[in-house]
N, C-alpha and C positions, 0 to 999 in steps of 0.2 A: 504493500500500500504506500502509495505516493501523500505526501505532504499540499502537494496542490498536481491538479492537470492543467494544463493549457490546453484547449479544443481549436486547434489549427494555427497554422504556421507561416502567417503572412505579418506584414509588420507589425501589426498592433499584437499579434501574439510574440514574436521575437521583441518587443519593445517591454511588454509583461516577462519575457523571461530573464530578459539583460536585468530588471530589478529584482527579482525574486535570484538570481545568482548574486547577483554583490549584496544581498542580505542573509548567505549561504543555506538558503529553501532547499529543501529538497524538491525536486518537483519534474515532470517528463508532458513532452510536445505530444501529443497524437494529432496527424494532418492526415486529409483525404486523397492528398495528391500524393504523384512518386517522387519526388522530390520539392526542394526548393525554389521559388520564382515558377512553379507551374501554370498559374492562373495566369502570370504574367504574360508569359510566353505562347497562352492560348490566344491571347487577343490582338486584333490586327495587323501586321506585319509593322506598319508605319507609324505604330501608338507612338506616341511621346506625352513624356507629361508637359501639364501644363505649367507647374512651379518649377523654376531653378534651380540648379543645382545649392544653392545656401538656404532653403527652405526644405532641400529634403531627409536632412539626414536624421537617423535614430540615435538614441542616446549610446554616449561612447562610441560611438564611431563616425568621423563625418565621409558623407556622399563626395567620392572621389575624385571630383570632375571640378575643372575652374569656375567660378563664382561668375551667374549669367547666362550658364551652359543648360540647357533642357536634354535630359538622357532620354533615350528611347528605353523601349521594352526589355530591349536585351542588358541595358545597360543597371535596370535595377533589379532584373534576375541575379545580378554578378553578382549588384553590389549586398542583395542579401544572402546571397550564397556565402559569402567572402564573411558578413554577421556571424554566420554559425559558426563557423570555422574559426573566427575570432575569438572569440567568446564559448567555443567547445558545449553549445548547445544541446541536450538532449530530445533529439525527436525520433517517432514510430512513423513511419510513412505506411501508404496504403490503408489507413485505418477511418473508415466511412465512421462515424458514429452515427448510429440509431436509436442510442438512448442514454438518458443521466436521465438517475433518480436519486433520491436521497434515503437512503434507509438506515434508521436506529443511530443517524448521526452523522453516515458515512456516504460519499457520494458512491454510486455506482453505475460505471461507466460501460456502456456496452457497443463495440462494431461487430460487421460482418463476419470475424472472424477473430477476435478476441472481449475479453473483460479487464478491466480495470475498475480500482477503488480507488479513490482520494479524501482526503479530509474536507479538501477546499478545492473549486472548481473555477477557471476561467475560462466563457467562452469570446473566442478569439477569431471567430469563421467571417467577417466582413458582413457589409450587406447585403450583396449579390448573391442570393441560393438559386429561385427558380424563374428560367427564362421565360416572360409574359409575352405569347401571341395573341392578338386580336382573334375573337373564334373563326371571323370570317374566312380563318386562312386555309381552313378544313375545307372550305369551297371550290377554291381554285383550283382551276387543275389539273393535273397530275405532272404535265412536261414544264408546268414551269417552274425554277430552281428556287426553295425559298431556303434561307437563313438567315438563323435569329445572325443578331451582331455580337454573340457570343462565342459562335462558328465560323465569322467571317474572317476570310486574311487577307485577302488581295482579289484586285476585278477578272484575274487568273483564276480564278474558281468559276466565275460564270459563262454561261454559255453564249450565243449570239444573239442579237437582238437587244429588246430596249429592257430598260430595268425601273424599278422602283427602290426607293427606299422611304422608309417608313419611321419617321421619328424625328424631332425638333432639338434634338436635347443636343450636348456635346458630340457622343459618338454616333449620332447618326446624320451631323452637319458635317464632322472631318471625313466619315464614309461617301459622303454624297459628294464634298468636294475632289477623293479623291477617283471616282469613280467615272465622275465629270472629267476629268484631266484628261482619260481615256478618250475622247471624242464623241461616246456614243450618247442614244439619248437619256436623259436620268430625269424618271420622275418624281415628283419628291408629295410626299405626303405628310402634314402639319403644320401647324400653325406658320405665318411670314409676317408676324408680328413677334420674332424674335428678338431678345437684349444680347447683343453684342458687345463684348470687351477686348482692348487689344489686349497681347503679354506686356506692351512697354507702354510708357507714356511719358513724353515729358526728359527721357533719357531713365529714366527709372523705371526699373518691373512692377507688372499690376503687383504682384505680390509684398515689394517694396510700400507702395502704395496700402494697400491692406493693411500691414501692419504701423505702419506710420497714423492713417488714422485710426485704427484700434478695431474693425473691421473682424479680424480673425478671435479676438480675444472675448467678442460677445456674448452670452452667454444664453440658451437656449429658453433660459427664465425671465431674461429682462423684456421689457415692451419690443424691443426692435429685434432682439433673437425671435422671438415669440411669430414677430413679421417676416422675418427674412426666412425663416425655418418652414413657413407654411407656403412660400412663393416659390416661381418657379425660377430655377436656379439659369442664370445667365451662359449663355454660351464662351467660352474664353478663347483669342487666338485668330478664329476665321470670321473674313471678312463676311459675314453673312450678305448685306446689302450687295456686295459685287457676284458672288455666287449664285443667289438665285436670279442675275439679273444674264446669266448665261444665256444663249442661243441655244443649247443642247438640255438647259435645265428646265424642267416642267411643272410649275407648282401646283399641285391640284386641289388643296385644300384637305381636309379631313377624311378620311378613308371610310366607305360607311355600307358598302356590301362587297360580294361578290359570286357569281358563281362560276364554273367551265369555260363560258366564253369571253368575260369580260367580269372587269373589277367599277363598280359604281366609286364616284368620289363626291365632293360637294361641287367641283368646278366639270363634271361630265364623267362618262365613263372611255376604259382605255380596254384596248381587246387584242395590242399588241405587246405588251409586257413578258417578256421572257424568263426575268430575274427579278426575286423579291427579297431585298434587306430589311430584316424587322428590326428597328432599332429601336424598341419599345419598353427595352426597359426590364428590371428583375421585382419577380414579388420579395419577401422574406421568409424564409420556413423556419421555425424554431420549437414546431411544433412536437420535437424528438423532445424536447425538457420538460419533465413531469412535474405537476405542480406548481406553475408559474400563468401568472397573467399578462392579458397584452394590449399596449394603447389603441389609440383608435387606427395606427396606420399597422398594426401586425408584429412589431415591435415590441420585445418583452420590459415587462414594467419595472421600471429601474432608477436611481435617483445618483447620477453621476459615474454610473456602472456598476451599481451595487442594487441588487434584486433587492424589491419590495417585499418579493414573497419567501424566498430562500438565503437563509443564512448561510454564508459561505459560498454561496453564489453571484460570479460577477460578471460584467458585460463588456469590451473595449471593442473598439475600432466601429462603430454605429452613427449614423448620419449625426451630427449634430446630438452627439451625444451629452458635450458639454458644452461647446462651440462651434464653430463654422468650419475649423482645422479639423477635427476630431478625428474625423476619417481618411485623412491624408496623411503621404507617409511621412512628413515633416511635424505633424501637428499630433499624432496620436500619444507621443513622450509624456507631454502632458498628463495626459488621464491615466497610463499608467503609474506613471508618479503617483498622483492622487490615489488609485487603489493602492499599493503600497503602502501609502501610508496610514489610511486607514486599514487596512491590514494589521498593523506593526499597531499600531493605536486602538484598535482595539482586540488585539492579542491579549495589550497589557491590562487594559482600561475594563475589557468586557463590554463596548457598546457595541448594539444591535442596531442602530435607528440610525440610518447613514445620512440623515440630514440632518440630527443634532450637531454634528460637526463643523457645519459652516451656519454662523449666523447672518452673512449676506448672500444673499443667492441673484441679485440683481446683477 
């Protein structure tokens, strides 16, 4: 029996075990994937992040790259492969979990093909679980290529003819632009009353920016976290306004049937689409953890990553878990910190009630 488990192995769980080793925990990683940087490595060829290389690094180690520099995919599979191996990390790969429950005190941990116990439990799986298609997409049919943008890597995956892509957000404007570059035609489905941000301004990074006016540090409870946390998150990087104003780009508005021969939208229906990129987006499943409740977005109930419901139960790397950083891999340090210390604080102390601990929450 382990001292604590970590449930996955992406930064906000390697950012939880870099604190529980230098407070010499006992404690072991179980991750779903075969190794390290997996997740990373599944998504698009041409991912880059949006923060610089001075905003990403985790605790005790900084992100390798010169200040101003945006790493791609492969670049921060490295750099947390290069984490474990620093810091002599313990993790189980291949191990799905299916279940945590609490019994007689003790967490007990169950995957496909092993058990585990802990005293105390971090889960550390991101937000991304399960990929959200529109139903309609069960209609369409059969020859034409869909993939969620979970699946997606390059416009080399699809076949000839026109395409669509499905979704407003970040990954599915840098999909649509790159897809456009192509020549062919790309039709785009969602809102074109996008909020666009560059990375620079001014000679200074958005992110610069962000923390200059205090932006990242907001907190999920104050009036304007409160606001920003319930809107829709801005696109960072692409020109939005010059892209859809392409010759090959097709806005159709909101996607709203389809069947075999053609897809209905708001702005007409298309009956030549070959290729469909879902960029729609992931639900959250956390539905394997016994015993716990969940807010109104699916989200388990939690007060700065520490369960309402389960003692010894904790939450990291979650939208907006404490702030606007929370779930990025420069910004999650933080809230590990703070479990930690409420950890160690109430080891000694014995409190239960994780919001006794801060008397301002604004």
């Amino acid at each position: 029996m382990k001292e604590f488990i970590i449930i996955g192995a992406g930064q906000s769980g390697l950012a939880m075990a870099y604190n529980l080793s230098q407070t010499n925990k006992d404690y072991l990683i179980l991750d779903a994937n075969e190794h390290i940087g997996a997740p990373w490595l599944k998504r698009w060829d041409s991912l880059k992040l949006f923060t610089p290389t001075e905003y990403n690094h985790l605790p005790g180690m900084l992100f390798p790259f010169p200040k101003g520099y945006y790493p791609n995919k492969y670049e921060v599979a490295d750099y947390l492969k290069s984490y474990v191996e620093k810091f002599s990390i313990p993790i189980e790969f291949n191990q799905r979990i299916t279940s945590v429950k609490k019994v007689n005190g003790i967490f007990e941990i169950t995957s496909a093909t092993g058990s585990y116990k802990a005293k105390q439990v971090v889960i550390a799986t991101g937000p991304f679980h399960t990929p959200f298609t529109p139903p309609c997409h069960a209609d369409i049919a059969e020859n034409v290529v869909q993939l969620h943008s979970e699946h997606y890597k390059s416009p080399e995956q699809l076949q000839d003819g026109d395409c669509l892509v499905v979704g407003a957000g970040d990954s599915g404007v840098q999909i649509l632009s790159e897809i456009a570059e192509t020549g062919r035609t790309v039709h785009f489905s969602g809102t074109d009353k996008i909020t666009a941000i560059p990375q620079s301004f001014l000679g200074k990074t958005l992110w610069w920016w962000f923390t200059k006016i205090g932006f990242l540090s907001v907190t999920r409870f104050s009036k304007m976290g409160k606001w920003l946390s319930k809107g829709v998150q801005p696109v960072i990087g692409t020109d939005v306004k010059s892209l859809l104003a392409k010759d090959n780009v097709i806005h159709m508005g909101r996607t709203l049937s389809a069947d075999k021969n053609s897809i209905k939208f708001q702005k007409g229906s298309i009956s030549s689409i070959k290729n469909i990129i879902w960029a729609t987006g992931f639900k959250p499943n956390f539905f394997w953890i016994e015993d716990i409740t969940f807010d109104e977005t699916n989200y388990p109930s939690n007060y700065r990553g520490v369960s309402n419901d389960v003692e010894g139960l904790y939450f990291i790397g979650l939208p907006w878990l404490y702030t606007r950083g929370s779930a990025t891999l420069g910004g999650v340090w933080k809230d590990a910190q703070y479990l930690m210390t409420h950890i160690q604080k109430n080891q000694t102390s014995g409190i239960a009630d994780p919001s006794a601990e801060l008397v301002e929450v604004g």
